[in-house]
Structures are given as structure tokens and as C-alpha cells.
Steps between C-alpha positions, in 0.01 A plus 500: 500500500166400626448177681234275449312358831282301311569120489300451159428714188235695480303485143294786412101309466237673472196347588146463689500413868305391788634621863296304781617727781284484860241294391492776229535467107620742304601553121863623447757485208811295491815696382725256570622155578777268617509170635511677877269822471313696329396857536081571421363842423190491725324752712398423887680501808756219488722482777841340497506152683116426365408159358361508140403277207607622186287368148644621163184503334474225105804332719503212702734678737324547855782590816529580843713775561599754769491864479872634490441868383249698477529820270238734418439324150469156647681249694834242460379133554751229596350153435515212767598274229674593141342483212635132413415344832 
């Protein structure tokens, strides 16, 4: 049996997104979303513990998030706030 860490669901969503990372901005793709996180297909050199603002592009959704994971197809953002704040 495989135990969940997560504290919200995450829904597949596939969409358009803007990473400001170090004064940076870069174009990624969302994969998916929860009230909590998100994880964003994106290429650079994210570090865990970085600040970023994540856009989802034709939304009005705009976030500040931290860098929690960092794989070698992108990077697991947890937001400061959740999504209904």
C-alpha cells in the first residue's frame, strides 16, 4: 500500500506558464495542480528553496511559490498561499 504525503489532490492540468525565477522569466508547462503545489515542466537551473512567481498563462492565477524538487524535467512548486486564499 502506498502512502500519500500530499495534503491535497493533485489534478492532472495541462497548461501554459510563466516561471519568474532570479529576476529571470521563463516559459514552462503546468502538468499539474492542487490547492498546495504544483509541479512545471520548465528548463533552467532551479534550485530547491528558490522564490518564484508562477502565471498560468489565459488564467487569472499568478503565485508565489518555493522550489521543493527539482527533477531533470522541471521542478515541484509549493505555493505560499493555496489556491483559495
Amino acid at each position: 500500500m502506498h502512502n500519500e504525503k500530499r495534503d491535497f489532490t493533485r489534478l492532472p492540468l495541462h497548461a501554459k506558464a510563466i516561471l519568474q525565477l532570479r529576476n529571470l522569466s521563463r516559459e514552462g508547462r503546468l502538468e499539474n495542480l492542487s490547492l498546495k503545489s504544483a509541479f512545471v515542466a520548465a528548463s533552467g537551473q532551479a534550485e530547491t528553496n528558490d522564490a518564484v512567481a508562477l502565471t498560468i498563462c489565459n488564467t487569472p492565477i499568478n503565485l508565489k511559490a518555493k522550489v521543493v524538487r527539482v527533477t531533470d524535467r522541471g521542478m515541484g512548486l509549493r505555493f505560499e498561499r493555496t489556491l483559495l486564499d
